[in-house]
C-alpha positions as CSV (number, residue, x, y, z in Angstrom):
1,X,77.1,50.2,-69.3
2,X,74.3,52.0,-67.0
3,X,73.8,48.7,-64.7
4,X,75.3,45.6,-63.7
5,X,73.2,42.7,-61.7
6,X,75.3,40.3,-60.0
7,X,73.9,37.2,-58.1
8,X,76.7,36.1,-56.3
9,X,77.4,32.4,-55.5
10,X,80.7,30.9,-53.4
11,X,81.7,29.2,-56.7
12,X,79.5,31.3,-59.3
13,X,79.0,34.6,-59.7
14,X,76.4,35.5,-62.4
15,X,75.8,38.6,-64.4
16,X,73.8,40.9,-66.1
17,X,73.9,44.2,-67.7
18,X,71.4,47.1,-68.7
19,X,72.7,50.5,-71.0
20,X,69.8,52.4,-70.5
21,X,68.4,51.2,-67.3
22,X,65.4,49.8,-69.5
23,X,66.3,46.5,-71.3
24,X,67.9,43.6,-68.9
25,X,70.2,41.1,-70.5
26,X,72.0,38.3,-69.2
27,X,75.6,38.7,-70.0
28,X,77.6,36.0,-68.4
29,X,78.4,33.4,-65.4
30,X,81.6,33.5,-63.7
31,X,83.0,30.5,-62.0
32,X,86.2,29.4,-60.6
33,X,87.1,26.7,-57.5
34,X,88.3,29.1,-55.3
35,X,87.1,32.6,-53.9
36,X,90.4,34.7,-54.4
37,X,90.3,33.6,-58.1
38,X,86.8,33.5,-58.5
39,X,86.9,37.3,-57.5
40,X,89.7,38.0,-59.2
41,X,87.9,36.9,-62.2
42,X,85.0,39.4,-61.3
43,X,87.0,42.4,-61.2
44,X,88.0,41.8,-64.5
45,X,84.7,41.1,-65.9
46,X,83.7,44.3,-63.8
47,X,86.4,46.2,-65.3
48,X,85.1,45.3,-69.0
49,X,82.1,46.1,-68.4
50,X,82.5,49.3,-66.6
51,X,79.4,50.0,-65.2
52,X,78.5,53.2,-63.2
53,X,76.0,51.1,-60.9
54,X,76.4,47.3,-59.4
55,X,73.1,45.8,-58.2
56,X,73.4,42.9,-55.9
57,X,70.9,40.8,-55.1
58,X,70.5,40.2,-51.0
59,X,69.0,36.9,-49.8
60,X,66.0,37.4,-48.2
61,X,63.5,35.1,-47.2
62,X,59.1,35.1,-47.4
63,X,58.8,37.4,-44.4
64,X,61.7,39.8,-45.8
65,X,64.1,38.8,-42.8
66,X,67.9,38.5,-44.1
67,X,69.3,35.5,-44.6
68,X,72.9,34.2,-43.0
69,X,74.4,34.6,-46.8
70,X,73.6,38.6,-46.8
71,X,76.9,38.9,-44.6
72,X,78.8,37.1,-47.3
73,X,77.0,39.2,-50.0
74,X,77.3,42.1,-48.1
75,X,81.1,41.3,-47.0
76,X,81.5,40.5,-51.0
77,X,79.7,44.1,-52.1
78,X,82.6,45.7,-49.5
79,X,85.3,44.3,-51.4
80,X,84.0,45.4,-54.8
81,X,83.1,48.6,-53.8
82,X,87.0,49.0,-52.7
83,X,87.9,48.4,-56.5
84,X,85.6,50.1,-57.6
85,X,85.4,53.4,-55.4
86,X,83.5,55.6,-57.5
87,X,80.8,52.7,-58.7
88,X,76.9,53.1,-56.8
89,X,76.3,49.5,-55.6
90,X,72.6,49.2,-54.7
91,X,71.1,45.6,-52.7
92,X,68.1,44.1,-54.2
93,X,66.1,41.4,-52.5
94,X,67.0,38.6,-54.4
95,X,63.8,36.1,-53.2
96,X,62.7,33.5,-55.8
97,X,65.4,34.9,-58.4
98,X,67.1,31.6,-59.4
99,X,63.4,29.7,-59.1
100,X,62.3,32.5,-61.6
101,X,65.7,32.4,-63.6
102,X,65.1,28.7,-64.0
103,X,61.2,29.4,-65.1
104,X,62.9,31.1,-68.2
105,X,66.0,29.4,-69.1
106,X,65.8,27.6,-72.2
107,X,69.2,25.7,-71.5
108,X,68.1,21.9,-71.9
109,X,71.9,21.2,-70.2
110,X,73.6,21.5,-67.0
111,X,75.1,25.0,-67.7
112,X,74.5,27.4,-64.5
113,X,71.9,30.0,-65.3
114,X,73.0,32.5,-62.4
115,X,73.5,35.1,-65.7
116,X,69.8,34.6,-65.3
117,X,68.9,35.3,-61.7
118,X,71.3,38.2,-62.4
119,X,69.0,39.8,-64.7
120,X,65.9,38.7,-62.9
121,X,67.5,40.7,-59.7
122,X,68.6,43.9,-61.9
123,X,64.7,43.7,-63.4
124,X,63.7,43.9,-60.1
125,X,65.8,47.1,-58.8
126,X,64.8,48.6,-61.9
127,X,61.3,48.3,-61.4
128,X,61.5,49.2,-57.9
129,X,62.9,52.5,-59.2
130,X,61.3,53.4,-61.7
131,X,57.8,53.3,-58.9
């Protein structure tokens, strides 16, 4: 895999993957009740995956000022890129993801759509890129 989008979460972590840097698709959400398993759980994902670029998305407000979580997120992109040494990981602004991600979910349930918001942040990159 080209791409992976993550939008993290505390408890959720959800993700999204692109081959060719051209078609997004949400792949999964990973959840646990507890950070060190919830990461450990990533890695793994991660690791199946194998992609040679992570996009995470930063929270960002209106007026593009960083929000208190893009410590976390940036704390959380630190620890991945540890595991992963030789992996690009690129920040997105991540503003309105989930509001979009629940614009197109057609879940009718409860099921977190963060696999959504994934994709909507890794769209975003790619488009900033590819201007």
């Amino acid at each position: 895999m080209k791409y992976l989008g993550i939008d993290y979460g505390e408890k959720r972590i959800g993700l999204a993957g692109s081959f060719a840097g051209i078609i997004v698709k949400p792949l999964e959400v990973v959840q646990a009740k507890d950070s060190v398993k919830l990461f450990s759980q990533l890695i793994e994902r991660v690791k199946f995956h194998q992609p040679e670029n992570i996009v995470i998305g930063l929270p960002v407000d209106s007026d593009g000022n960083i929000q208190s979580q893009a410590k976390k997120v940036q704390i959380f992109a630190e620890s991945i890129s540890m595991v992963f040494p030789k992996t690009k990981i690129y920040f997105t602004n991540e503003y309105l993801s989930s509001f979009e991600a629940k614009t197109r979910s057609t879940k009718k349930t409860k099921n977190p759509i963060d696999d959504i918001a994934a994709a909507v942040i890794l769209e975003q990159f790619l488009k900033e890129q590819s201007s």
